[in-house]
BALOBA-1460 file (C-alpha; in Angstrom, 3 decimals):
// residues 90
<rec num="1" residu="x" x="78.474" y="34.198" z="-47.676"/>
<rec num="2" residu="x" x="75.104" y="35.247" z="-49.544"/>
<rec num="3" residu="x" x="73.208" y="38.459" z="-49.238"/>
<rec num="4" residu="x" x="70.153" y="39.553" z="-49.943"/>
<rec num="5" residu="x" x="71.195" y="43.574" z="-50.407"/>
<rec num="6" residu="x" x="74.302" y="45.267" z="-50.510"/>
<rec num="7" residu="x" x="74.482" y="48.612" z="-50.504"/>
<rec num="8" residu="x" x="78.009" y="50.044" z="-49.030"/>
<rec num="9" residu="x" x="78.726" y="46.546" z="-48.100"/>
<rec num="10" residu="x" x="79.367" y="47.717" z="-44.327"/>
<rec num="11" residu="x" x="77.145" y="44.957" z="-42.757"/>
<rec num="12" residu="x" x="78.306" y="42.300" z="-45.160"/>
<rec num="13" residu="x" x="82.264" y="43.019" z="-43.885"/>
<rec num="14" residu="x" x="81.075" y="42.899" z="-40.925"/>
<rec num="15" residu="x" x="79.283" y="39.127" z="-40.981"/>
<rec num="16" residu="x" x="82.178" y="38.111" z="-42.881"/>
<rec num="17" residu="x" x="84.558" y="39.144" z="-39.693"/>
<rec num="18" residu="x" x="82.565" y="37.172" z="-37.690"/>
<rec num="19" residu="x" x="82.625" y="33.666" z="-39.671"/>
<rec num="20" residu="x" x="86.170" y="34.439" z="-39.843"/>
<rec num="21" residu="x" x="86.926" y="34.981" z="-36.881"/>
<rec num="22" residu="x" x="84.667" y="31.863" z="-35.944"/>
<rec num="23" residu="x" x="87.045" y="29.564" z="-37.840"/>
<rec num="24" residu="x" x="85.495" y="29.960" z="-41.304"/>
<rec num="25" residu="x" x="87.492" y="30.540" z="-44.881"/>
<rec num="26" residu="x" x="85.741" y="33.303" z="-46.492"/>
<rec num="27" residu="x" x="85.872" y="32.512" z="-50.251"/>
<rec num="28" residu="x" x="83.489" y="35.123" z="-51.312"/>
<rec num="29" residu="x" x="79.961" y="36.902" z="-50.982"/>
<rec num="30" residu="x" x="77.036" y="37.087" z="-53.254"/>
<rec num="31" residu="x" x="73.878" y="38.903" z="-53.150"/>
<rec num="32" residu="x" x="70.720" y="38.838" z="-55.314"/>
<rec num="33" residu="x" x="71.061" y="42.328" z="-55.612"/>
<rec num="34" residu="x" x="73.562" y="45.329" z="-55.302"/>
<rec num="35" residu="x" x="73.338" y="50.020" z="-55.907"/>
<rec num="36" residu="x" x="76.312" y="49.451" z="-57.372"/>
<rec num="37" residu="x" x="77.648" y="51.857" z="-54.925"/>
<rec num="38" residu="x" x="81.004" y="52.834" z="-54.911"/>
<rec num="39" residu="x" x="82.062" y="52.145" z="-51.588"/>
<rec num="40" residu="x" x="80.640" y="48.721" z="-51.090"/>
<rec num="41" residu="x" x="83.429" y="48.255" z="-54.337"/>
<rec num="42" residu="x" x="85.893" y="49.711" z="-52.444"/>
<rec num="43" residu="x" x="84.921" y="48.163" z="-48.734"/>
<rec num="44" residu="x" x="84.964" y="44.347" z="-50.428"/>
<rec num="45" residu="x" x="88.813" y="45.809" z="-51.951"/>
<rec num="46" residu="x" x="90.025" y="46.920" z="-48.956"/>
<rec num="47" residu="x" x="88.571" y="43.118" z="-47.344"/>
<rec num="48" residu="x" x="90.354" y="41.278" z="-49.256"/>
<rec num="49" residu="x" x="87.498" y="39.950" z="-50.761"/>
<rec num="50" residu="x" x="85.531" y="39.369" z="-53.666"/>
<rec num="51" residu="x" x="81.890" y="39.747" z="-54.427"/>
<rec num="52" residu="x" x="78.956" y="39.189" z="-57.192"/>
<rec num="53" residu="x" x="75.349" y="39.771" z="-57.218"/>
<rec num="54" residu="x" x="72.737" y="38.413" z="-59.753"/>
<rec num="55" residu="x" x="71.225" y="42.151" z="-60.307"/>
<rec num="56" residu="x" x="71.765" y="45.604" z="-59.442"/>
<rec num="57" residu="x" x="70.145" y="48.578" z="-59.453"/>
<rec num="58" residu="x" x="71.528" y="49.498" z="-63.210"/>
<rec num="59" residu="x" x="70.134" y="46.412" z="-64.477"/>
<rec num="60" residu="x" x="66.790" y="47.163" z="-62.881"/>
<rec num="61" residu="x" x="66.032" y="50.569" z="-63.656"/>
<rec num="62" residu="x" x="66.821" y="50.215" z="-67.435"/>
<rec num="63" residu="x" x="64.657" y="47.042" z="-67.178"/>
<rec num="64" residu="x" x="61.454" y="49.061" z="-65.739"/>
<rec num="65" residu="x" x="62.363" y="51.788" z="-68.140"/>
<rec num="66" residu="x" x="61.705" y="49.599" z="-70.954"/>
<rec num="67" residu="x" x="58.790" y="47.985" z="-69.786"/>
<rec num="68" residu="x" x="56.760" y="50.770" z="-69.326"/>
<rec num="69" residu="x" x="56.818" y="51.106" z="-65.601"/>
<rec num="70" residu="x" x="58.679" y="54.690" z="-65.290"/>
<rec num="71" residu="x" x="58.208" y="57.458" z="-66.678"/>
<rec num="72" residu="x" x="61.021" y="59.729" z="-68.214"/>
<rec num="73" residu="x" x="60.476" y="62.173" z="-64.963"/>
<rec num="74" residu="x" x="60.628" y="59.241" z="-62.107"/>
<rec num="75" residu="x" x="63.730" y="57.754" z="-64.237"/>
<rec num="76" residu="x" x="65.513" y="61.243" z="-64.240"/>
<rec num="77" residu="x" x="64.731" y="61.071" z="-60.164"/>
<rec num="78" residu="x" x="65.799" y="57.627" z="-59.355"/>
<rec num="79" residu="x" x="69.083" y="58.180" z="-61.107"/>
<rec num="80" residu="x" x="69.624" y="60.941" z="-59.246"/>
<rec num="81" residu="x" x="68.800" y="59.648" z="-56.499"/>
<rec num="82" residu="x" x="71.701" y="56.855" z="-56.835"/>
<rec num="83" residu="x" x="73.963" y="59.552" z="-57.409"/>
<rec num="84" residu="x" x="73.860" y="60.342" z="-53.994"/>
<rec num="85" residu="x" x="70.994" y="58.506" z="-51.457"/>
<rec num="86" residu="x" x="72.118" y="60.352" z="-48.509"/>
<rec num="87" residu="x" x="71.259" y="64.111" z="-49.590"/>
<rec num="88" residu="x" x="68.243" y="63.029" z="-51.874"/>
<rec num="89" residu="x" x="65.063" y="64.891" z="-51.803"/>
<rec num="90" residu="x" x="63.077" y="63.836" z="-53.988"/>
């Protein structure tokens, strides 16, 4: 399967289910990009199966960091928010 976006990997189980229970093998699922959220790792565990993405959010935020394109406050605030999405205010 690819992905564009995982976040808790819910919706990506889900499509999975469907090709499998269409027929399909399910070898695997990769997205461009991933949160790195905790419970997409342990959703794609529980599956059965594996997964990879070609970024993440980690990747990105140290990336704009470095370039120029946050500033210490926003960085402070967007790693916070990836702490916890849900119950951000920011």
């Amino acid at each position: 399967m690819i992905e564009d976006l995982i976040s808790t990997g819910k919706s990506s189980l889900q499509v999975c289910e469907v090709v499998k229970n269409a027929g399909a093998e399910i070898l695997g699922v990769v997205s461009i990009f991933n949160y790195g959220f905790p419970q997409a790792d342990e959703a794609f565990k529980l599956a059965g199966i594996p997964y990879r993405s070609l970024s993440n959010y980690q990747v990105l935020i140290k990336l704009a960091q470095e370039k120029g394109y946050i500033t210490d406050a926003a960085l402070k605030s967007l790693l916070k928010w990836r702490e916890n999405p849900a119950e951000w205010h920011g």
